[in-house]
MOPAC internal coordinates of N, CA, C and O (Angstrom, degrees):
PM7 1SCF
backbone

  N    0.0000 0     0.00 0     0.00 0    0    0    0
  C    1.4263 1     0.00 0     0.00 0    1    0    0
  C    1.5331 1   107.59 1     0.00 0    2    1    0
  O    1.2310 1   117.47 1   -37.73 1    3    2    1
  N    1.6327 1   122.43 1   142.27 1    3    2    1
  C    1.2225 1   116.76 1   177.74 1    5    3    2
  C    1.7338 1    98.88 1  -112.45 1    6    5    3
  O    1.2310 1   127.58 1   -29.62 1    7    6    5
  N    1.3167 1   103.03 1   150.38 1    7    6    5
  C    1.4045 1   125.83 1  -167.55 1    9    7    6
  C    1.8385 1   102.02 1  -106.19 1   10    9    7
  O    1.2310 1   107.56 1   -98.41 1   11   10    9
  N    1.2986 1   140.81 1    81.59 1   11   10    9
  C    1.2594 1   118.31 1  -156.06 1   13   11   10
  C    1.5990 1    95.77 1  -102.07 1   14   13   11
  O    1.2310 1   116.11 1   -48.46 1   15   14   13
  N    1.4052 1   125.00 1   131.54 1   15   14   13
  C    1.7172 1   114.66 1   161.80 1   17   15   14
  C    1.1586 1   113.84 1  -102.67 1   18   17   15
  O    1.2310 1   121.32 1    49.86 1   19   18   17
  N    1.3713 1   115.08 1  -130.14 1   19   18   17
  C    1.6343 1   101.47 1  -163.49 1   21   19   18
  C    1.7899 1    91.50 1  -125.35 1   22   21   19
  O    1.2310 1   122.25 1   174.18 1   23   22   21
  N    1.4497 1   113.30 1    -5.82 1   23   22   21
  C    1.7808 1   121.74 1   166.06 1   25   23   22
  C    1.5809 1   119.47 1  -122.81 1   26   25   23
  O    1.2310 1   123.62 1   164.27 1   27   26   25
  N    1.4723 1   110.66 1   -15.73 1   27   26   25
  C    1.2453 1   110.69 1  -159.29 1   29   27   26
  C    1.7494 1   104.09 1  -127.71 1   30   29   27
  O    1.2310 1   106.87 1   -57.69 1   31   30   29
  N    0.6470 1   142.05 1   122.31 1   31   30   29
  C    1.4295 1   134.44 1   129.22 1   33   31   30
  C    1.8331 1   150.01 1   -63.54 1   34   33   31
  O    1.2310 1   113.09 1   -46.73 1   35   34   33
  N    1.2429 1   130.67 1   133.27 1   35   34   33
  C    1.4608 1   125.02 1  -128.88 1   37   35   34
  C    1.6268 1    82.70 1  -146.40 1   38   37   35
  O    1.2310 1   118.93 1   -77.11 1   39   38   37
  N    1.3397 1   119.65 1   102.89 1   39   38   37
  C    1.5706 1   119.06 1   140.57 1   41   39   38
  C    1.3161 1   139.42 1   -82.38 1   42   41   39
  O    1.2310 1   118.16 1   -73.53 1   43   42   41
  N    1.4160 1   121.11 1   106.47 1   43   42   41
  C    1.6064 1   106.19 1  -144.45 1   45   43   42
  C    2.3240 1    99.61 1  -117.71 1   46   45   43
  O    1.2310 1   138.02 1   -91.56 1   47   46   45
  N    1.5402 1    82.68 1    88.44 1   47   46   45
  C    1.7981 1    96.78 1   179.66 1   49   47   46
  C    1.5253 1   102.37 1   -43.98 1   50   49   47
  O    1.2310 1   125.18 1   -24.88 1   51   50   49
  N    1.3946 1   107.66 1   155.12 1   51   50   49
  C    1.4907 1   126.88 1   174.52 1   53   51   50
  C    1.4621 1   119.57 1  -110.38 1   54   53   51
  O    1.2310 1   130.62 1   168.50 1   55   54   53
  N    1.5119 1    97.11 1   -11.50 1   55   54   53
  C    1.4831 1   122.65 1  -162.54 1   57   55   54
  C    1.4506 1   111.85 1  -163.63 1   58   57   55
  O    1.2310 1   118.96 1   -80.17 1   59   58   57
  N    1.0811 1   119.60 1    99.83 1   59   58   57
  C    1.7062 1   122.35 1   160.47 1   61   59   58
  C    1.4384 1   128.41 1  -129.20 1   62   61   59
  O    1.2310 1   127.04 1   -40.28 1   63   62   61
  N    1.3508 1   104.05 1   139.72 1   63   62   61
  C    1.6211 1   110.21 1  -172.24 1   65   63   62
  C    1.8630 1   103.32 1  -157.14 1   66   65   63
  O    1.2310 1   129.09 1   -36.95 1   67   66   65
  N    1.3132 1   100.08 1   143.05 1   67   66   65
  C    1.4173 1   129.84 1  -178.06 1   69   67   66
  C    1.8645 1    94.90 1   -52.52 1   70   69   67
  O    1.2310 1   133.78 1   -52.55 1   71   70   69
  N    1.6392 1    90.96 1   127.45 1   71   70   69
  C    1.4719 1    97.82 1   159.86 1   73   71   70
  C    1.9494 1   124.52 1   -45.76 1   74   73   71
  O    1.2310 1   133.42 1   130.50 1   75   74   73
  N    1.6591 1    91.67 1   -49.50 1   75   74   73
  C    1.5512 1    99.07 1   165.12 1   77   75   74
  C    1.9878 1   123.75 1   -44.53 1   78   77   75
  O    1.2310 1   120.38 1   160.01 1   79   78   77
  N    0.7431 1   116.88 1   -19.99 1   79   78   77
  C    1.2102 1   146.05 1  -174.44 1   81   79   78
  C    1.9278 1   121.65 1   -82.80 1   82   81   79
  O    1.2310 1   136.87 1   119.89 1   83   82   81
  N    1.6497 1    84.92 1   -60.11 1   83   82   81
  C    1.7354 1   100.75 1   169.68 1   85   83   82
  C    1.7764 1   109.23 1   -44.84 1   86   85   83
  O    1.2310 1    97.57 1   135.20 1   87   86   85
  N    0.7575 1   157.56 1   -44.80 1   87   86   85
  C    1.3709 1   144.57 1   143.99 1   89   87   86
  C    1.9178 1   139.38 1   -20.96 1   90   89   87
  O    1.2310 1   135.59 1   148.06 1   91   90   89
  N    1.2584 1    87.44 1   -31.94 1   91   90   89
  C    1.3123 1   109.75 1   171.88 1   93   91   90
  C    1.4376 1   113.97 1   -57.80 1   94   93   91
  O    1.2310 1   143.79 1   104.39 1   95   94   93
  N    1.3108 1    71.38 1   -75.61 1   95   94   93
  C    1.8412 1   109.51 1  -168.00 1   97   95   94
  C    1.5573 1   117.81 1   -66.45 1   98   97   95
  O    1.2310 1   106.52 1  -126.19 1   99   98   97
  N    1.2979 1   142.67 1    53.81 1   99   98   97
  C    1.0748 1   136.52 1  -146.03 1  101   99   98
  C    1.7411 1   102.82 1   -60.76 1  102  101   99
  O    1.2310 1   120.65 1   -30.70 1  103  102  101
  N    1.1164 1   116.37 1   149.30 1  103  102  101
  C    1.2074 1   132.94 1  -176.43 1  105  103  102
  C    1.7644 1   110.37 1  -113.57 1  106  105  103
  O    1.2310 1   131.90 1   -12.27 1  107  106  105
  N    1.3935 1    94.62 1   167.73 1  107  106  105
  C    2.0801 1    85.18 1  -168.54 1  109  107  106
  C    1.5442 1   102.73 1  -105.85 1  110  109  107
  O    1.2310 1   117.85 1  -169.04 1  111  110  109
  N    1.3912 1   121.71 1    10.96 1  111  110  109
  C    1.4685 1   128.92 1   176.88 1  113  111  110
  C    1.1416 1   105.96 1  -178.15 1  114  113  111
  O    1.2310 1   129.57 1   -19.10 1  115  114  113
  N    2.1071 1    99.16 1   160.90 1  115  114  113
  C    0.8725 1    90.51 1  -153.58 1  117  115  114
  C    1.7933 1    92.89 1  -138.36 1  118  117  115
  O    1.2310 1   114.04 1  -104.17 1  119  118  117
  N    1.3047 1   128.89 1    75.83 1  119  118  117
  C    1.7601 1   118.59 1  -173.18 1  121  119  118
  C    1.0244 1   129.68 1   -74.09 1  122  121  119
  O    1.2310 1   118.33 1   -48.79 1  123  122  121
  N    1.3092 1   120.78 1   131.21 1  123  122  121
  C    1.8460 1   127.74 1   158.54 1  125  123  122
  C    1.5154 1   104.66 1   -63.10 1  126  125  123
  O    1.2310 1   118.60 1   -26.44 1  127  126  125
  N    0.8190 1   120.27 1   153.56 1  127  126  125
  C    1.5028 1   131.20 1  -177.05 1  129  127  126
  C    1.4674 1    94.65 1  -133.89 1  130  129  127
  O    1.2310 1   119.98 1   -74.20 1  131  130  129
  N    1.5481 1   117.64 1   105.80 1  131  130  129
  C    2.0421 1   116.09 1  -169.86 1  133  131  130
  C    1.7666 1    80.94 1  -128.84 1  134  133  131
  O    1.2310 1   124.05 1   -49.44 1  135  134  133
  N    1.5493 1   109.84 1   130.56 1  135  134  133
  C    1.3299 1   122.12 1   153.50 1  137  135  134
  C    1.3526 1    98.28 1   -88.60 1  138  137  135
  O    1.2310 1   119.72 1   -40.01 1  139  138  137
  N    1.3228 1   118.14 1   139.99 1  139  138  137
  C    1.6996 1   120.92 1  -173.48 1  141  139  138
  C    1.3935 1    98.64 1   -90.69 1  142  141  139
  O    1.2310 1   116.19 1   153.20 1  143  142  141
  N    0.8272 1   124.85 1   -26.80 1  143  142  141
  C    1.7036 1   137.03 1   176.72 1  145  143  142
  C    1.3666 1   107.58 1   -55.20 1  146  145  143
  O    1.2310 1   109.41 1   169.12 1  147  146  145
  N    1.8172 1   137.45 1   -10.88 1  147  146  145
  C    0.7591 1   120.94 1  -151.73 1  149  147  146
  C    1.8969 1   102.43 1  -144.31 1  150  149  147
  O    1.2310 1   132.35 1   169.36 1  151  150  149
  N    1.6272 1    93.74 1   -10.64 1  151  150  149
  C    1.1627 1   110.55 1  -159.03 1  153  151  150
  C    1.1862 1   108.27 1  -137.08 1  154  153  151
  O    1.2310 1   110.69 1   -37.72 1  155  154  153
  N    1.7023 1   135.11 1   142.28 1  155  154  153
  C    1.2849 1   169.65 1   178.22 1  157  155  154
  C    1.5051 1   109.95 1   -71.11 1  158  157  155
  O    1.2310 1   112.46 1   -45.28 1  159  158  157
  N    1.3181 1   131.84 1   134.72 1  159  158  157
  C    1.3615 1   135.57 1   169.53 1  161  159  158
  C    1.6038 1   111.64 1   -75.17 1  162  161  159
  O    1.2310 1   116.52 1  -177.34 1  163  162  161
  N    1.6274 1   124.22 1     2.66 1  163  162  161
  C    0.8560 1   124.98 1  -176.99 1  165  163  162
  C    1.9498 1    99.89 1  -103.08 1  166  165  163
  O    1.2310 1   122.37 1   148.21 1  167  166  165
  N    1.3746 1   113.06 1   -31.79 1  167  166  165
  C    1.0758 1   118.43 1   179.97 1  169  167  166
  C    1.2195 1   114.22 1   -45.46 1  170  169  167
  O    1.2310 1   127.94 1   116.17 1  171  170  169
  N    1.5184 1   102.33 1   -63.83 1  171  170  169
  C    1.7913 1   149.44 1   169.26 1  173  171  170
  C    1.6037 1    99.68 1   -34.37 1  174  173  171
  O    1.2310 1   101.48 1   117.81 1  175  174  173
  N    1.2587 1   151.37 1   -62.19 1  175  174  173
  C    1.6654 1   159.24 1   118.71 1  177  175  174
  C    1.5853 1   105.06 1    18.54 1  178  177  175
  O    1.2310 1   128.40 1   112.73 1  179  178  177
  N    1.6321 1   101.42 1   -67.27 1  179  178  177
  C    1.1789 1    95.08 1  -141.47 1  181  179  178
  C    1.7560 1    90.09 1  -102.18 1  182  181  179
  O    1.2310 1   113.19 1  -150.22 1  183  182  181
  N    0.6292 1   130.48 1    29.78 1  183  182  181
  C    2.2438 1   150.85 1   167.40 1  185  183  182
  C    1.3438 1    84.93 1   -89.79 1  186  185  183
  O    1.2310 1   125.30 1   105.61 1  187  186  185
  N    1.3500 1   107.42 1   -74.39 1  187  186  185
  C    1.8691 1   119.05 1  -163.06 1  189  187  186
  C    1.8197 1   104.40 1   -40.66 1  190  189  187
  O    1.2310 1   135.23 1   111.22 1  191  190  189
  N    1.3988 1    88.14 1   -68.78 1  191  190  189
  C    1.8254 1    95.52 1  -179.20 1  193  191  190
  C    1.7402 1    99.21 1   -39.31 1  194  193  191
  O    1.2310 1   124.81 1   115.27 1  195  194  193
  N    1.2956 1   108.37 1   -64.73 1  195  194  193
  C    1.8241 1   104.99 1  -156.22 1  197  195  194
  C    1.7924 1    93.75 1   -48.79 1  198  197  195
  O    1.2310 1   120.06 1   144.04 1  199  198  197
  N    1.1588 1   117.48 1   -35.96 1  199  198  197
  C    1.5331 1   109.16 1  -144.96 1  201  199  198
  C    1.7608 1    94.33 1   -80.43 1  202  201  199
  O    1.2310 1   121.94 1   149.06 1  203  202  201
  N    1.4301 1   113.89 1   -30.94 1  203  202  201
  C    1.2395 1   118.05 1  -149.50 1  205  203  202
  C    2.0842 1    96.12 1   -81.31 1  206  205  203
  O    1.2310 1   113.19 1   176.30 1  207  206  205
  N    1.1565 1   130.48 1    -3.70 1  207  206  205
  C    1.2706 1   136.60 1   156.18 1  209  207  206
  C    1.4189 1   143.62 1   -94.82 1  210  209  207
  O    1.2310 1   137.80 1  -170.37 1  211  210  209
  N    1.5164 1    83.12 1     9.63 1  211  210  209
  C    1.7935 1   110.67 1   162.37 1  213  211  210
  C    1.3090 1   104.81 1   -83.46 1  214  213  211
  O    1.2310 1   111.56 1   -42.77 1  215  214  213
  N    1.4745 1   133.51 1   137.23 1  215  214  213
  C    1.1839 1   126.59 1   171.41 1  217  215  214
  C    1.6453 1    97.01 1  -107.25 1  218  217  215
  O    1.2310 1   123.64 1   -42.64 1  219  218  217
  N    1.6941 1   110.63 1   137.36 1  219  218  217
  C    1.6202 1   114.23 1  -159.42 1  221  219  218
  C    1.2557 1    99.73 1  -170.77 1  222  221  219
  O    1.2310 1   117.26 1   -31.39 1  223  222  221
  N    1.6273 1   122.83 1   148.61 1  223  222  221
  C    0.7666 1   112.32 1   172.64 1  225  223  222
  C    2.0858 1   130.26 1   -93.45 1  226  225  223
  O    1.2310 1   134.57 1  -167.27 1  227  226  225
  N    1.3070 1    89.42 1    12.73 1  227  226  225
  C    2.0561 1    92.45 1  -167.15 1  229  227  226
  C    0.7637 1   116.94 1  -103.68 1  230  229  227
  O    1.2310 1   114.10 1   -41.97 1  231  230  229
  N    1.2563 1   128.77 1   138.03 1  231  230  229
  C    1.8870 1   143.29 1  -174.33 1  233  231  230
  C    1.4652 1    89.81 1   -59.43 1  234  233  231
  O    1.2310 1   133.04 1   -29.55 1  235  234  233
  N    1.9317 1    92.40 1   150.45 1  235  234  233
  C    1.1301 1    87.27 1  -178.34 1  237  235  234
  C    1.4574 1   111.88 1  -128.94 1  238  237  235
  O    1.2310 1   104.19 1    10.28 1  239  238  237
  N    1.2800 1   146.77 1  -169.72 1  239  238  237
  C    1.6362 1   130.48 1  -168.09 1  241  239  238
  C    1.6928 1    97.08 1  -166.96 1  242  241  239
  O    1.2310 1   123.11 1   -44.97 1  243  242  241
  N    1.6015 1   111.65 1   135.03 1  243  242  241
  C    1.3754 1   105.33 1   167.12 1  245  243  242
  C    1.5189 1    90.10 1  -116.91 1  246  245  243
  O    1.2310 1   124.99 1   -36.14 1  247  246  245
  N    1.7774 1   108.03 1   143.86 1  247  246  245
  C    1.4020 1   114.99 1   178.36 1  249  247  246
  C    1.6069 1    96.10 1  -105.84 1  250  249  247
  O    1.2310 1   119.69 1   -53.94 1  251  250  249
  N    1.3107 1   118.20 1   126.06 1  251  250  249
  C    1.7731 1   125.88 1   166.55 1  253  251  250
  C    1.6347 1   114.31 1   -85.13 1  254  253  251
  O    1.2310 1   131.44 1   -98.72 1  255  254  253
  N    0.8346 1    95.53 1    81.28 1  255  254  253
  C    1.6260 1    95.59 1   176.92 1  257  255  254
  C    1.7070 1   122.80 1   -80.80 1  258  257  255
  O    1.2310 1   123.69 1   -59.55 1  259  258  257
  N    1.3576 1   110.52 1   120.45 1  259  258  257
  C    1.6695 1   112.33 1   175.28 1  261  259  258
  C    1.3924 1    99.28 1  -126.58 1  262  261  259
  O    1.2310 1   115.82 1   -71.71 1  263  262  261
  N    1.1371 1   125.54 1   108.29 1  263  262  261
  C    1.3662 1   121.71 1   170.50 1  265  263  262
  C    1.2601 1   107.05 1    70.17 1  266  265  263
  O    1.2310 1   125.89 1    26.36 1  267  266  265
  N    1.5406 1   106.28 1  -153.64 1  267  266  265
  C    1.4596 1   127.13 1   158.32 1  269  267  266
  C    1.8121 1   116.21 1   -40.90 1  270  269  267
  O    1.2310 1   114.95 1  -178.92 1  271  270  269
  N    1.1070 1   127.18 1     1.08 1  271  270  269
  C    0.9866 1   119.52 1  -152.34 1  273  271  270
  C    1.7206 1   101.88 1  -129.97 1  274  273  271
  O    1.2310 1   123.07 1   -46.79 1  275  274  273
  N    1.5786 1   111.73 1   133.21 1  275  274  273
  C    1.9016 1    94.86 1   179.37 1  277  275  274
  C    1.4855 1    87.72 1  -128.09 1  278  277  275
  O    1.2310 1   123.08 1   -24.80 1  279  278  277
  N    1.5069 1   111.71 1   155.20 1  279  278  277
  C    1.4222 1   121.29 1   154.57 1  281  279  278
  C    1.6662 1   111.27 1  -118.26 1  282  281  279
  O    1.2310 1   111.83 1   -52.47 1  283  282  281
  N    1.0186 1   133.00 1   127.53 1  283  282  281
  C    1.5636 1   140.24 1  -178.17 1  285  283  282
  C    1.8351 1   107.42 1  -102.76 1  286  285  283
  O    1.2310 1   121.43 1   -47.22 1  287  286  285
  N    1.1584 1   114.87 1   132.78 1  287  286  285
  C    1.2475 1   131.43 1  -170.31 1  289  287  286
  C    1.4096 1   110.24 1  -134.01 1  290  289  287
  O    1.2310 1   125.24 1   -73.04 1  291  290  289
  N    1.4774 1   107.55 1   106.96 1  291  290  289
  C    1.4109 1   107.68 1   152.13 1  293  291  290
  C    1.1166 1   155.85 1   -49.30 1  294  293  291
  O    1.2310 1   100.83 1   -86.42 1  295  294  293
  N    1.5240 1   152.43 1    93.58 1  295  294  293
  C    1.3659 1   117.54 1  -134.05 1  297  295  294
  C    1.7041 1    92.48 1  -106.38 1  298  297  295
  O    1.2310 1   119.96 1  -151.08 1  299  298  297
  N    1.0366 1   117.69 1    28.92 1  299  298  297
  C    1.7248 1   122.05 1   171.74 1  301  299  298
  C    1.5780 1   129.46 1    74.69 1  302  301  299
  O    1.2310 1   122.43 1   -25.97 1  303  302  301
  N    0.8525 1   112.95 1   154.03 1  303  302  301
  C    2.0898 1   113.93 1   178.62 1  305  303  302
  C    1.8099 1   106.99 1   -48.92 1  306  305  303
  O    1.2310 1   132.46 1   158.11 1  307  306  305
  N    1.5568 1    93.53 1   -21.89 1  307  306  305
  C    1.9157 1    85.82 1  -166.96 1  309  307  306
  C    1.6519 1    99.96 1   -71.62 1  310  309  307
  O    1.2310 1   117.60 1   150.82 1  311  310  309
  N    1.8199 1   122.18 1   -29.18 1  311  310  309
  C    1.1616 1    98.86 1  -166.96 1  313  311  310
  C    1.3994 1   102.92 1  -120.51 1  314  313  311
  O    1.2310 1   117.16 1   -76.06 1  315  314  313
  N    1.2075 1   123.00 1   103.94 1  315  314  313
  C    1.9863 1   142.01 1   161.09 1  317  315  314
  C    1.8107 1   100.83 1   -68.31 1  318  317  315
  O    1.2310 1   136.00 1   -53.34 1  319  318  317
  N    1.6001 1    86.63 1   126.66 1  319  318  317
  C    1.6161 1   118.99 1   177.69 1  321  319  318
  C    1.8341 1   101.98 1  -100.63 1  322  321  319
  O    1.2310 1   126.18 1   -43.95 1  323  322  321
  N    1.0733 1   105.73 1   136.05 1  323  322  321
  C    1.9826 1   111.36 1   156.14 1  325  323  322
  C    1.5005 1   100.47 1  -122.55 1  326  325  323
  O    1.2310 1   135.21 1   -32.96 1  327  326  325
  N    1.4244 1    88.17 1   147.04 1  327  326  325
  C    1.4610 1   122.47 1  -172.53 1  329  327  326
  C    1.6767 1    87.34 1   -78.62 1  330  329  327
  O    1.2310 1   120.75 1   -63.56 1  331  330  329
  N    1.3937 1   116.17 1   116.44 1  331  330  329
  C    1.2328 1   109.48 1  -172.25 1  333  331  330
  C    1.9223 1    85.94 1  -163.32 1  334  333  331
  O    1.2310 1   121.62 1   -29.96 1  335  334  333
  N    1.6476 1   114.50 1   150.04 1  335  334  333
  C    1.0589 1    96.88 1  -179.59 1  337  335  334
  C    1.7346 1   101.66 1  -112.08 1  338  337  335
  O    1.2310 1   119.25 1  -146.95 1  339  338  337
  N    0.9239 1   119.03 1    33.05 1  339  338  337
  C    2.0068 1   133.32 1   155.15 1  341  339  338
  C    2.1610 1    93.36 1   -81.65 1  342  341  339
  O    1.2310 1   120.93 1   129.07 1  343  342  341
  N    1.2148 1   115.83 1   -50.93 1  343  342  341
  C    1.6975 1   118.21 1   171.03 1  345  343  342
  C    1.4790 1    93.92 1   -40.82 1  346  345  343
  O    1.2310 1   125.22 1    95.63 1  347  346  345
  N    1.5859 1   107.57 1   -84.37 1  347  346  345
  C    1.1427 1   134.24 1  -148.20 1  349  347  346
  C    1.6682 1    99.23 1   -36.67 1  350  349  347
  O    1.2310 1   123.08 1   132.84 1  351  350  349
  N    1.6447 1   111.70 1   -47.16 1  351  350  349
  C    1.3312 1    94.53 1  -142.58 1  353  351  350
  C    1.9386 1    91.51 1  -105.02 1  354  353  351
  O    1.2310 1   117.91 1   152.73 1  355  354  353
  N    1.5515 1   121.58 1   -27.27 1  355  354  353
  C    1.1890 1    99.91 1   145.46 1  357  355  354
  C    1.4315 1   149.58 1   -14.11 1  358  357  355
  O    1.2310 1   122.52 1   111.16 1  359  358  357
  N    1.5656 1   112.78 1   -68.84 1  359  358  357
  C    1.3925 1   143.35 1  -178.23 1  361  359  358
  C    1.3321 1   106.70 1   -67.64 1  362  361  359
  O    1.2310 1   118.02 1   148.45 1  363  362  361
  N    1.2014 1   121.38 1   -31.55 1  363  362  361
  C    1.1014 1   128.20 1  -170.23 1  365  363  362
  C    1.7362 1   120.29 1   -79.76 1  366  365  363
  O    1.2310 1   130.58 1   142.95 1  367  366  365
  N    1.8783 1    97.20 1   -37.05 1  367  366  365
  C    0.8998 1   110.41 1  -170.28 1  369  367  366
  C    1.9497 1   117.12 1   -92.81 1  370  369  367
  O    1.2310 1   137.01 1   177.54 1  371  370  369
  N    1.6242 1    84.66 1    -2.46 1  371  370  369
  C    1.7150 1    85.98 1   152.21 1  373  371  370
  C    1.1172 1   136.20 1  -135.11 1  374  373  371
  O    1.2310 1   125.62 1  -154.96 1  375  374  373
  N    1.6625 1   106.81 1    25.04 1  375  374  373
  C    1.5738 1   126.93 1   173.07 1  377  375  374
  C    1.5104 1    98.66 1  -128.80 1  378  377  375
  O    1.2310 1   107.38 1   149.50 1  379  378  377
  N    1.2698 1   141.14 1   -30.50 1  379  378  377
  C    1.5137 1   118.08 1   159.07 1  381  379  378
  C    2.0194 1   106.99 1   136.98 1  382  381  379
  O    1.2310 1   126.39 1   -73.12 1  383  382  381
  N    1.1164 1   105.31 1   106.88 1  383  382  381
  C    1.8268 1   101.29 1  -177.76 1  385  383  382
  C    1.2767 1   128.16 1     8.96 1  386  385  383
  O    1.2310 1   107.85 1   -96.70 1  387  386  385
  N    1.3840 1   140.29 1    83.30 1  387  386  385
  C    1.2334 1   124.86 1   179.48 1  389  387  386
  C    1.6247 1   119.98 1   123.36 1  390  389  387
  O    1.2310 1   129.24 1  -168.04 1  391  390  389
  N    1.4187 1    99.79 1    11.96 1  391  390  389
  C    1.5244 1   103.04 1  -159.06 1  393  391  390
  C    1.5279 1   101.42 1  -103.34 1  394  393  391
  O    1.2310 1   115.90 1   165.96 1  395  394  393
  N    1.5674 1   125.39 1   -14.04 1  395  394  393
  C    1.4842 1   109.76 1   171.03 1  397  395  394
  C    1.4932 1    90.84 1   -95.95 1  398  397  395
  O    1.2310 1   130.23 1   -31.19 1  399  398  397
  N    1.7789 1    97.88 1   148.81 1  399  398  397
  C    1.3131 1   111.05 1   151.92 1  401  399  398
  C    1.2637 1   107.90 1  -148.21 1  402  401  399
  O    1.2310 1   122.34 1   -25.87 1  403  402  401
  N    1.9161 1   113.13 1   154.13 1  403  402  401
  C    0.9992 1   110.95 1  -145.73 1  405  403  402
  C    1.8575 1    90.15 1  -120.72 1  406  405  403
  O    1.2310 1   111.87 1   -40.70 1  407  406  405
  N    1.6420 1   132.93 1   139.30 1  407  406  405
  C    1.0908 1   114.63 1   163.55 1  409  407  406
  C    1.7445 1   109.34 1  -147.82 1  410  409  407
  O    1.2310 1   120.10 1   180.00 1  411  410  409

């Protein structure tokens, strides 16, 4: 939930837990978050490949973001993601800080 005033802004979590942690806790999905504006379809390839040799059990979803605008993609039952931060920091490190999220 965001808390907005008229100087400050306030994000107020319902739920927080250590990336170290995300492993534990299995989660039921697992999204890339790709601004296309920023990113290569070759980049986009090679996320899929890294992720698809994790053995895991959570659906997984890439969101295409342009602007105002999202497209969400299933990537199907054949390929299971784990909340793992070897994913995390892979994926991350060829789609850009912040781009897995896990829920």
């Amino acid at each position: 939930m965001i808390d907005a005033g008229d100087e400050t802004v306030k994000v107020i979590a319902s739920d927080i837990s250590p990336l170290s942690e995300a492993s534990e806790h299995p989660h039921q999905s697992v999204h890339f978050m790709v601004d296309i504006s920023k990113i290569n379809a070759g980049q986009i390839e090679s996320s899929i490949l890294c992720s698809e040799i994790t053995r895991a059990v959570s659906d997984g979803f890439i969101h295409l973001l342009n602007g105002q605008s999202e497209i969400v993609i299933y990537l199907g039952s054949d390929i299971r993601l784990s909340s793992s931060i070897a994913l995390t920091r892979a994926v991350d490190s060829l789609l850009g800080t912040g781009t897995t999220r896990y829920l």
